[in-house]
C-alpha positions in Angstrom: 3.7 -1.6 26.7 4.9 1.2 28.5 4.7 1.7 32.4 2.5 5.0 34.2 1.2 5.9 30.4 0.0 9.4 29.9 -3.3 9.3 28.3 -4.5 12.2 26.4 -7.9 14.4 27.6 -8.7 15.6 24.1 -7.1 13.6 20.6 -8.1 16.0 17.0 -7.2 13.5 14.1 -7.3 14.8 11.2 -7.1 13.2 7.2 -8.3 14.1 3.8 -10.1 10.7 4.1 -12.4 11.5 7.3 -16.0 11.3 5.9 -14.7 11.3 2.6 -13.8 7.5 1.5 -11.6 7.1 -1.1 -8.6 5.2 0.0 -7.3 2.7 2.7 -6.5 5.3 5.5 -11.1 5.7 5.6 -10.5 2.0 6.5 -7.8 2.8 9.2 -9.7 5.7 11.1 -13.3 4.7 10.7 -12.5 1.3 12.0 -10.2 2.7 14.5 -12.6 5.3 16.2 -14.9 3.1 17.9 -12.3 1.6 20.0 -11.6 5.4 21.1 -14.7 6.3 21.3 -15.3 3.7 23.9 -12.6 5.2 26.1 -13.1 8.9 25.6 -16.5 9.4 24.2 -17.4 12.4 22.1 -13.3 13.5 22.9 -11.7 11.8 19.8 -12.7 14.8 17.2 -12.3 14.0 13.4 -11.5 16.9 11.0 -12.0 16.3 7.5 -12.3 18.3 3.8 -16.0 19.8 3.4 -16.0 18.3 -0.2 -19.6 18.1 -0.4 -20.5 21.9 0.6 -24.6 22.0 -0.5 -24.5 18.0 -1.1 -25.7 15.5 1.3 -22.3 13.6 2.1 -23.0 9.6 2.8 -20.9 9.5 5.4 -21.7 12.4 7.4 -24.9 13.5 9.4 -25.0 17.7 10.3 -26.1 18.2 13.8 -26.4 21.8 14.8 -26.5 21.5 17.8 -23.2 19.6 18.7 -20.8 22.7 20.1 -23.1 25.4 18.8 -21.4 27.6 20.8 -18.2 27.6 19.4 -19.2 27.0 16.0 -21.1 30.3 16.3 -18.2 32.0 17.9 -15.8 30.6 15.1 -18.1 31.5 12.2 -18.0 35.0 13.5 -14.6 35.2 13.2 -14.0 34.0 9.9 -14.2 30.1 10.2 -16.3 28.2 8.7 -16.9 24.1 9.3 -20.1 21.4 9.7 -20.2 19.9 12.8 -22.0 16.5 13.1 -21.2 12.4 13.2 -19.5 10.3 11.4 -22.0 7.5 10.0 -19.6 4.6 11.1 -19.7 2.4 14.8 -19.0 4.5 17.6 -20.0 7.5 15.7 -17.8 10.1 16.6 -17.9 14.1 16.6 -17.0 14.9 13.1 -16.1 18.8 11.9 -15.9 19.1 8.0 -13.7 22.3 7.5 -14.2 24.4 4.0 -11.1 25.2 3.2 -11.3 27.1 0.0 -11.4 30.6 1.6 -7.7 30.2 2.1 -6.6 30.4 -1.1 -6.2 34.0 -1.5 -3.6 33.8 1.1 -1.7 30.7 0.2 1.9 32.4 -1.1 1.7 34.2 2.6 1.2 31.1 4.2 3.7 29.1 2.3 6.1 32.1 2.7 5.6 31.4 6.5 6.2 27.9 6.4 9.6 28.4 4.4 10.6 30.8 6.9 10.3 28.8 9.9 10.2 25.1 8.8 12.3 25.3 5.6 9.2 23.6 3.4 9.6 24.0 0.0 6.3 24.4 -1.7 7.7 26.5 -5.0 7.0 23.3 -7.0 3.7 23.0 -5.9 1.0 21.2 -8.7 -1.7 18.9 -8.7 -3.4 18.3 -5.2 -0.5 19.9 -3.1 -2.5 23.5 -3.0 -5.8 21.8 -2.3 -4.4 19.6 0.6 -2.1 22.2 2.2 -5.4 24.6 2.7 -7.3 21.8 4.3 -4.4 21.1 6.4 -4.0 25.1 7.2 -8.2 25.2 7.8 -7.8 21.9 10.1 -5.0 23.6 12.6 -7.3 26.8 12.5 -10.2 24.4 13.8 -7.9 22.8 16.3 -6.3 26.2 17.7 -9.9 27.8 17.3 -11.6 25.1 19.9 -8.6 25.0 21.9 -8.7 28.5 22.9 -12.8 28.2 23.5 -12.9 25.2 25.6 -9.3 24.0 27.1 -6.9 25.0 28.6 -3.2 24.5 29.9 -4.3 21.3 32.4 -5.5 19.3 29.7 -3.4 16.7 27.9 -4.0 17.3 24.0 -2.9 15.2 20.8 -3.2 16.6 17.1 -2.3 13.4 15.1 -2.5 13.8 11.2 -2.1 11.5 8.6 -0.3 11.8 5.4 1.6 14.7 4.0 -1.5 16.3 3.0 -2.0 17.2 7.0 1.5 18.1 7.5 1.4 22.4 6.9 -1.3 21.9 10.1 0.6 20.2 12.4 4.0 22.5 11.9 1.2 25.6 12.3 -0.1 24.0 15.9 3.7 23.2 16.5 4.7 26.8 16.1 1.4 28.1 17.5 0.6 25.9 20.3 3.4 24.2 21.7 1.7 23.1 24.5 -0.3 20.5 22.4 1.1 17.2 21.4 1.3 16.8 17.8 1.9 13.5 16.1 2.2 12.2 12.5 1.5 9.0 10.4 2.9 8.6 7.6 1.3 5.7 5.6 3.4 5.2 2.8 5.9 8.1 1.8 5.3 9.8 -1.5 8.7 9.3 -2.8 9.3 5.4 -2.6 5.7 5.5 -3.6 6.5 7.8 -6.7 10.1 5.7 -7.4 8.1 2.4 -7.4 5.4 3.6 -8.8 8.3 4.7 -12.1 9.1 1.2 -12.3 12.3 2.0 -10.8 13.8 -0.4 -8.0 12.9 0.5 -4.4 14.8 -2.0 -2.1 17.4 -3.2 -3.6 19.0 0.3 -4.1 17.4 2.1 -0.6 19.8 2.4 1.2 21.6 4.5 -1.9 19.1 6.6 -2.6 19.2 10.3 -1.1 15.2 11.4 -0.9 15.8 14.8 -1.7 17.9 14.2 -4.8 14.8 11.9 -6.0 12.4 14.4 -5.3 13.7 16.5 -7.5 14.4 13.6 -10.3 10.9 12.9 -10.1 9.4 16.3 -9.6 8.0 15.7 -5.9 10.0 18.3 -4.2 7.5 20.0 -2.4 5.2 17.1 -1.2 8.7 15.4 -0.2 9.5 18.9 1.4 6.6 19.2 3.7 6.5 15.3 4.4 10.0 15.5 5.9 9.8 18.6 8.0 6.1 17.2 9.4 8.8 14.2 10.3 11.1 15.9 11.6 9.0 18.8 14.0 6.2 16.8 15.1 6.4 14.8 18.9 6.2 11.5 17.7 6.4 10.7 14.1 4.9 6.9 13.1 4.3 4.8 10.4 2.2 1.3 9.8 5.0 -1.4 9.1 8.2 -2.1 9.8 8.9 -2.0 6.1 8.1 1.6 5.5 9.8 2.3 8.8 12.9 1.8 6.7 11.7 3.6 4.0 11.0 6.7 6.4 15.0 6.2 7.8 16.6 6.5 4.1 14.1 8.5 2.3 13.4 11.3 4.8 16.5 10.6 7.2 14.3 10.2 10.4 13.4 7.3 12.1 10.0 6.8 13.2 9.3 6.8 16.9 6.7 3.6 16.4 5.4 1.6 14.0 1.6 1.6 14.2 0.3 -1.6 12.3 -3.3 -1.3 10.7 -6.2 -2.7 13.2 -9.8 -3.6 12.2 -12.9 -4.2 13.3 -14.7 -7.3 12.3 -18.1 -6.2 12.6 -19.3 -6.7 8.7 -18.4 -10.0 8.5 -21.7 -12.2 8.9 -22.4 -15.1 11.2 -23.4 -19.1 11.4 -25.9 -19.5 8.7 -26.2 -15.7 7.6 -22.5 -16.2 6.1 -23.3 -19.2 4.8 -26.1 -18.2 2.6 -24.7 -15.0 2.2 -21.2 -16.9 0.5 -23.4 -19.0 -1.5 -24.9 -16.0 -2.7 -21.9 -14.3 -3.8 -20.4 -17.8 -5.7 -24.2 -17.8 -7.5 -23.8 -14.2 -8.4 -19.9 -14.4 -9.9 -20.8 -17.6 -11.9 -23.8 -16.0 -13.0 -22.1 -13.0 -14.6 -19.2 -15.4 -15.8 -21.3 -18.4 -17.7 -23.1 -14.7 -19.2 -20.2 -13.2 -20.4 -18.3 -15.9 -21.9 -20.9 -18.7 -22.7 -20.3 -21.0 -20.5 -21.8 -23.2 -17.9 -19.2 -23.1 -14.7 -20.6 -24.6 -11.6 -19.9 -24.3 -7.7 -17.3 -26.7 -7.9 -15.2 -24.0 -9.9 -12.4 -22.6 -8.1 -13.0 -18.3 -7.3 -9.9 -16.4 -7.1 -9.5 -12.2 -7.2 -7.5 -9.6 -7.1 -8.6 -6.1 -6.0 -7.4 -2.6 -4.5 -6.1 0.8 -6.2 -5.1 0.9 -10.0 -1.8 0.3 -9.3 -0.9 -1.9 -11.9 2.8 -3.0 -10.9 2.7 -1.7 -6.9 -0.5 -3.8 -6.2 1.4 -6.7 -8.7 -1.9 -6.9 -11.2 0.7 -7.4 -13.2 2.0 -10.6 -11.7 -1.5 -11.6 -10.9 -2.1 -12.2 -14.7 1.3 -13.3 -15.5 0.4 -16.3 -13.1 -3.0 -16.9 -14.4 -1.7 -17.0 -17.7 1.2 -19.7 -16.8 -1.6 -21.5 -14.7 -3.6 -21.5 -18.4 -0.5 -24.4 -19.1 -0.5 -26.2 -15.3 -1.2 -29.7 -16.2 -1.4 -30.8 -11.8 -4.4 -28.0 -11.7 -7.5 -29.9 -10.6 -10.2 -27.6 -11.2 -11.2 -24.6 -13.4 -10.3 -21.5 -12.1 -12.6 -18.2 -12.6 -9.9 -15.4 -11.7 -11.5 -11.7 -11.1 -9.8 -8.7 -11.2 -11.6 -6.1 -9.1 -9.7 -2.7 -9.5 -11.6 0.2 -11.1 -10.8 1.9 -13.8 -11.9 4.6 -16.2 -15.3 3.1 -16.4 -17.5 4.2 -18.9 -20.7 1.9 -18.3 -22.4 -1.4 -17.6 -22.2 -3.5 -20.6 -25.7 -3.4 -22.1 -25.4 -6.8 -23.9 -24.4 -8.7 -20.9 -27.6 -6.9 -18.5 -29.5 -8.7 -21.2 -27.8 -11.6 -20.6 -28.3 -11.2 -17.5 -32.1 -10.2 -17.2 -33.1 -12.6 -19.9 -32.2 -16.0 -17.4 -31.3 -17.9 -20.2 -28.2 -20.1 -20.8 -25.7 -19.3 -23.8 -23.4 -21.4 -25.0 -21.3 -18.1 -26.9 -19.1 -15.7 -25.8 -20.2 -12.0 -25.9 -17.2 -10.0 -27.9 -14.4 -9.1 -25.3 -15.0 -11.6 -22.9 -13.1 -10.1 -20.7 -14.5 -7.2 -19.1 -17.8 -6.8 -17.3 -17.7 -2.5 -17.7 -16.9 -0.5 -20.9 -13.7 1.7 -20.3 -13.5 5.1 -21.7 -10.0 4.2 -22.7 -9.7 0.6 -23.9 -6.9 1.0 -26.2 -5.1 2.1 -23.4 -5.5 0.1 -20.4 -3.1 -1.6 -19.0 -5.1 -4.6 -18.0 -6.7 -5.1 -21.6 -3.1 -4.5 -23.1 -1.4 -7.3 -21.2 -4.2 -9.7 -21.6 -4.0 -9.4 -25.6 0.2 -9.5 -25.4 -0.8 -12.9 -23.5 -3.5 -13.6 -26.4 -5.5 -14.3 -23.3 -9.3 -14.2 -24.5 -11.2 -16.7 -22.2 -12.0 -19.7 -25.5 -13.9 -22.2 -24.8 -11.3 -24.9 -23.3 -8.8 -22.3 -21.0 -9.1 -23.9 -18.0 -8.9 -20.2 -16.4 -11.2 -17.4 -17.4 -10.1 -14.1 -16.1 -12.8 -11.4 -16.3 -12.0 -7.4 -15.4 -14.3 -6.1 -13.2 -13.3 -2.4 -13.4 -15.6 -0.7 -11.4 -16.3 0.3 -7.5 -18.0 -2.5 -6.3 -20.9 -0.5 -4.2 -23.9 -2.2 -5.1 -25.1 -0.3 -8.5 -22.3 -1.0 -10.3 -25.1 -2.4 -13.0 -23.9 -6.1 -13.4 -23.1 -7.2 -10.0 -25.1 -5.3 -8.1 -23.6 -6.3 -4.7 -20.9 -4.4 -2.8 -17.1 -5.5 -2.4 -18.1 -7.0 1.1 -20.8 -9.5 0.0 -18.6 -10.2 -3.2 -15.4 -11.3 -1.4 -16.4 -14.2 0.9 -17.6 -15.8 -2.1 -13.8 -16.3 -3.3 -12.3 -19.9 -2.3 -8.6 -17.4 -2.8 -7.7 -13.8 -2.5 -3.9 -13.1 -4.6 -2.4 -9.6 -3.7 1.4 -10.0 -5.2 1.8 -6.9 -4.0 5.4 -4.7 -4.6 4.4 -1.5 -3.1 2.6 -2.0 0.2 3.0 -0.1 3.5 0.1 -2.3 5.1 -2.8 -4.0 3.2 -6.1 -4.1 4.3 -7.6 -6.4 1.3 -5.8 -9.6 2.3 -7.1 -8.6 6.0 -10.3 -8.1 5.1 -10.1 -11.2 3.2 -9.2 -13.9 5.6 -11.5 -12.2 8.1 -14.0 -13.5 5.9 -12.1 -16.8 5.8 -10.7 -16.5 2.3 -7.2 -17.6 2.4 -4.6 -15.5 0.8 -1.7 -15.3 -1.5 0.8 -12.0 -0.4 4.4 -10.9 -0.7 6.7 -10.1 2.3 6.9 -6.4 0.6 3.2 -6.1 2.1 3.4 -4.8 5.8 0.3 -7.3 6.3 2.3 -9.9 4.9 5.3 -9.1 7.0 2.9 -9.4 10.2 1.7 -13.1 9.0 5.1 -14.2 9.2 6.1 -12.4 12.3 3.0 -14.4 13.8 4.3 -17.3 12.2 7.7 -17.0 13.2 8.5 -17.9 9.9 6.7 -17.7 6.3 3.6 -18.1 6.6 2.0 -21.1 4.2 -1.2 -21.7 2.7 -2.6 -24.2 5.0 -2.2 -21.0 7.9 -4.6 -19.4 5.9 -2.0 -16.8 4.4 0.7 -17.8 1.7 3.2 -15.1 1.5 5.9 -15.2 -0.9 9.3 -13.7 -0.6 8.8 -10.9 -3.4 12.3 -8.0 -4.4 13.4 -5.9 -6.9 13.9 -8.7 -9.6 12.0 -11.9 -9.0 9.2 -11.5 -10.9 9.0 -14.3 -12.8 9.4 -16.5 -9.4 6.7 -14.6 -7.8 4.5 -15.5 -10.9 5.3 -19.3 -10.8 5.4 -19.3 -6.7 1.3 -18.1 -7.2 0.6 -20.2 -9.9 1.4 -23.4 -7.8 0.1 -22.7 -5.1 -3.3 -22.3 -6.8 -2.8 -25.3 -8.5 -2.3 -26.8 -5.2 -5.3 -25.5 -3.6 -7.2 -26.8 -6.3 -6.0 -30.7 -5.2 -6.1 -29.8 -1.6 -8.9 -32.2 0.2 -12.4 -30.8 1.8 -10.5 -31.3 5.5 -7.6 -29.4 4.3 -9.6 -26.7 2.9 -11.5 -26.4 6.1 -8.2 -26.1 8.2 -7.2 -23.4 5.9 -9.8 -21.2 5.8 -10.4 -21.8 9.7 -6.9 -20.6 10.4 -7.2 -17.6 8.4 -9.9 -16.2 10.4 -8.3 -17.4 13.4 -5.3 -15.0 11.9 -7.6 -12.0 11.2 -9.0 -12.2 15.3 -5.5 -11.0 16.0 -5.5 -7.7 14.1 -8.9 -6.1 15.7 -8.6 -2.8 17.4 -8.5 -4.4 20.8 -4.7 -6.1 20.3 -3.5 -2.8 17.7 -4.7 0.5 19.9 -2.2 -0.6 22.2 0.6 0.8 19.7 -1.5 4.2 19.7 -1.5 4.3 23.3 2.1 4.6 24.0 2.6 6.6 20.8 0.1 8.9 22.8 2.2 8.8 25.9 5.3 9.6 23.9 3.8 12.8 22.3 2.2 13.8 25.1 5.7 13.6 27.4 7.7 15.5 24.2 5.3 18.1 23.9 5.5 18.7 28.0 9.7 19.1 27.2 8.8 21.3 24.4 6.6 23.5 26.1 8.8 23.9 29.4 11.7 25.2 27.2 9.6 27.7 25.6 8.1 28.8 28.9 12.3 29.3 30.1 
């Protein structure tokens, strides 16, 4: 911790994921704010996309008369945003910024941005026009409230996360020197893009020259605006110590601190509320199971899972059944395992024959046809998932001593066949397995062993990396988190390094179970908010104090 910290008056944080949940960094922030609420209330302002426009958005609730004033004031002059709350603990002031007027003008504003910052954006496609106007609308709302409330005696952070907020933070940079700007990157989007071509990340880092990949792999201009946000901002971060290195040899810039991933433990039930509410979950997963394949599993059947993004081979789905199938042969294993994988995919809908199943409460004692999926895809031929389970000839028959069933949905509640959302479904595992071989953080082994599910991860997880570092060495099973050495090339190791430790869970005694699962909540205490924002506060104190440089040599 540093000495005589500078704390900021005002922080704006912006993400593509405020109000708008569709990835890990809603987990990050929304879990986050609280904490600074607590200390600055109604002074941490979120800025977010307005993807809703005349929709109710979930997550959001409109208040008109939260800084009426300069909403009124900004509207005149050509801005438009919501301003309201964001439906999460603390609930901070949110501003939901429509972006799409900018599109007219986006060659001019890229044309700036090459002028000044050198940011390629000629090979713009996908979401990098979308994504650079809500980062452009973002700085406006920032300079815009700036200018009608503060002044020069008040200590201001812009923080923005991911590439997608990077155009906005070199515009407040340029425009407003006197405010701190900081960025987080939380994975970058070339490593994500090389590993995510099946090419090897590690081994070969320190060879790799980011911008000659970029253009390999056709992600100049994200690359481009990722590394001048790195290289322009006050303090530039990132969540683990192992994308820290990535940020050294794929954008050439150190980060200034590593920020690792916090939570709040607030949705995990207690006492006899999570006990019912885990027996509950194991009823409802065996209940689907027995329907699906015909069988008649009962509570002494060992739960496993696997969930997160459809990243087949960066998550390591791929090694996840690759264990379950050698597991299929394990002659030590002492139970029957039911293994889910909970990632979703291009769902068409709820199987009708299995709600029948379901509804009917009757016992069956045949499999329904594909026994292996709870959802119809809109592309089974083609799914990755499917694909490797029939190369395995996996089909769940009568004596495999492992089912695995594909649960390829969101898991919100109304999914059709579960009907109960990701949080009530987890703490009914007895293991959580995230082999994963892309991971900047990872919240779902977290989230899992605050629950007190032990977990299986890799040492290429920056979660994983954290376990040990607690540890002080790798962290085993019976510490509530098993994580495996993982690299470019030892898949095969990583599969059988899984499969026995399953096997061994499955002879571990109640009293070694207990210990297990006690110390992985014990492990999840020391990852809330309250231990993490530390980490934020002297990245604060950093920005703040480089800004203050920044702006004296301007003033010269």
């Amino acid at each position: 911790m540093i000495a005589n910290r500078i704390f900021p008056d005002y922080i704006f944080e912006s993400s593509w994921e405020v109000c708008n949940k569709v990835g890990g960094i809603y987990t990050v922030l929304s879990t986050r704010a609280k904490t600074l609420q607590d200390k600055i209330k109604d002074r941490i302002l979120f800025i977010g996309p307005d993807c809703w426009h005349e929709k109710t958005c979930p997550y959001f609730t409109e208040d008109d008369t939260l800084l009426s004033d300069w909403r009124e004031a900004a509207q005149e002059s050509g801005l438009f945003f919501k301003v309201g709350r964001w439906n999460i603990p603390g609930e901070p002031i949110a501003i939901l910024v429509d972006f799409e007027p900018y599109f007219e003008k986006k060659d001019e504003i890229y044309g700036k941005l090459w002028e000044k910052f050198q940011v390629d954006s000629l090979h713009a496609y996908g979401d990098y026009d979308e994504a650079s106007m809500f980062s452009y609308a973002s700085a406006l709302v920032v300079e815009s409230f700036y200018q009608f409330y503060l002044d020069d005696s008040k200590k201001v952070i812009y923080h923005g996360n991911e590439w997608m907020t990077g155009l906005g933070l070199l515009y407040i940079n340029d425009k407003l020197p006197q405010i701190a700007t900081m960025f987080t990157t939380h994975a970058t989007s070339i490593g994500r893009s090389i590993a995510g071509n099946n090419k090897p990340l590690y081994d070969y880092l320190f060879a790799y020259n980011g911008d000659q990949m970029a253009g390999e792999l056709n992600m100049q201009s994200k690359h481009s605006i990722e590394k001048q946000t790195a290289w322009h901002v006050d303090c530039f971060t990132t969540v683990s110590e192992i994308t820290a290195n990535e940020c050294k040899e794929l954008l050439d810039k150190p980060v200034d601190f590593v920020l690792p991933n916090g939570f709040e433990d607030n949705f995990v039930p207690k006492g006899n509320t999570f006990t019912q509410k885990r027996k509950k979950a194991r009823k409802r997963l065996l209940e689907v199971a027995n329907a699906l394949l015909g069988t008649d599993l009962d509570d002494e059947t060992l739960i496993v899972s696997t969930s997160g993004r459809y990243e087949f081979r960066n998550k390591g789905v791929d090694v996840y059944i690759e264990a379950m199938n050698r597991l299929l042969r394990d002659k030590s294993l002492k139970k029957t395992v039911l293994a889910f994988i909970e990632v979703p995919g291009w769902v068409g809908e709820p199987r009708q024959d299995l709600m029948n199943r379901l509804n009917s409460g009757k016992k069956y004692d045949t499999p329904l046809e594909v026994p292996e999926i709870t959802h119809w895809l809109n592309n089974m031929s083609h799914d990755n998932v499917l694909g490797m389970l029939k190369f395995l000839d996996m089909h769940n028959t009568k004596n495999d001593k492992v089912k695995l069933i594909f649960l390829p949905c969101y898991l919100t509640g109304d999914d059709g066949i579960l009907n109960m959302s990701y949080y009530d479904i987890v703490l009914g595992n007895d293991l959580c397995i995230y082999p994963s071989y892309y991971e900047p953080w990872g919240y779902t082994p977290l989230e899992a062993i605050a629950f007190k599910v032990p977990c299986i991860t890799t040492d290429l997880a920056g979660f994983g990396l954290w376990a040990n570092s607690v540890k002080g060495g790798y962290s085993e099973i019976i510490d509530g988190v098993k994580v495996i050495h993982r690299t470019d090339y030892n898949y095969s190791e990583v599969a059988d390094i899984i499969k026995e430790t399953v096997s061994a869970y499955s002879q571990m005694s109640k009293t070694e179970i207990t210990k297990a699962r006690s110390n992985a909540g014990t492990l999840s205490k020391k990852a809330l908010w309250n231990k993490f924002i530390e980490y934020y506060y002297d990245a604060y104190d950093f920005a703040l104090r480089n800004a203050m440089k920044r702006a004296n040599n301007e003033t010269i």
